[in-house]
C-alpha positions in Angstrom: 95.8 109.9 81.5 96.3 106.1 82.1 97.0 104.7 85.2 99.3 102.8 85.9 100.4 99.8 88.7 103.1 99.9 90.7 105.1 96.3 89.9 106.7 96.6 93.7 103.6 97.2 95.7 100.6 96.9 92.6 99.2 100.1 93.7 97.2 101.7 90.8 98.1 105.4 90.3 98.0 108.3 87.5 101.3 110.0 88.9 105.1 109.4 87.8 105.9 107.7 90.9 104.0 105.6 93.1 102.4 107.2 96.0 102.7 104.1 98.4 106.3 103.2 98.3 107.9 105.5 96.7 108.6 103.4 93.6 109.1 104.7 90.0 108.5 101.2 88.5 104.9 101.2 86.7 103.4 99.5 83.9 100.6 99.9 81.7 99.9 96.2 81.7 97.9 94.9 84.7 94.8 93.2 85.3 92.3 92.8 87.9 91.2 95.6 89.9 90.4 95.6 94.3 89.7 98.3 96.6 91.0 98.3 100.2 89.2 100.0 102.1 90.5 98.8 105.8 93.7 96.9 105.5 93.7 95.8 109.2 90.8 94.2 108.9 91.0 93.1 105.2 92.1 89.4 104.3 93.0 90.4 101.0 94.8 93.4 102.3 96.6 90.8 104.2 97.2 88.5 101.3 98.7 90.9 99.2 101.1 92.3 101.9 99.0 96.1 101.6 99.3 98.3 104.4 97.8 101.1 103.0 93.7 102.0 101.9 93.5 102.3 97.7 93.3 100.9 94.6 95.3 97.5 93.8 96.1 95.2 90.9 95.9 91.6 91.0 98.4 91.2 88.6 101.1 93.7 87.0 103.6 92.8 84.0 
């Protein structure tokens, strides 16, 4: 199965909907790939607005 990002929050999932917000808005098409680990203490957590630990894409058509 392919996974697929979110294009509300770019979280990078294999379900139907996505399991951080709730959203059923994926795509196929996205590109560069970070782990959050600790979002508190993460500035890219910060930067991307991610609240919660996971995978993330950079950027999702």
């Amino acid at each position: 199965m392919t996974e697929k990002a979110c294009r509300h929050c770019h979280y990078i999932t294999n379900e139907d909907r996505c399991p951080a917000c709730g959203s059923r808005d994926l795509s196929d098409e996205w590109f560069d790939l970070v782990i959050i680990l600790d979002p508190e203490n993460s500035r890219i957590a910060q930067t991307l607005g991610v609240k919660k630990p996971g995978k993330y894409a950079i950027r999702v058509r």
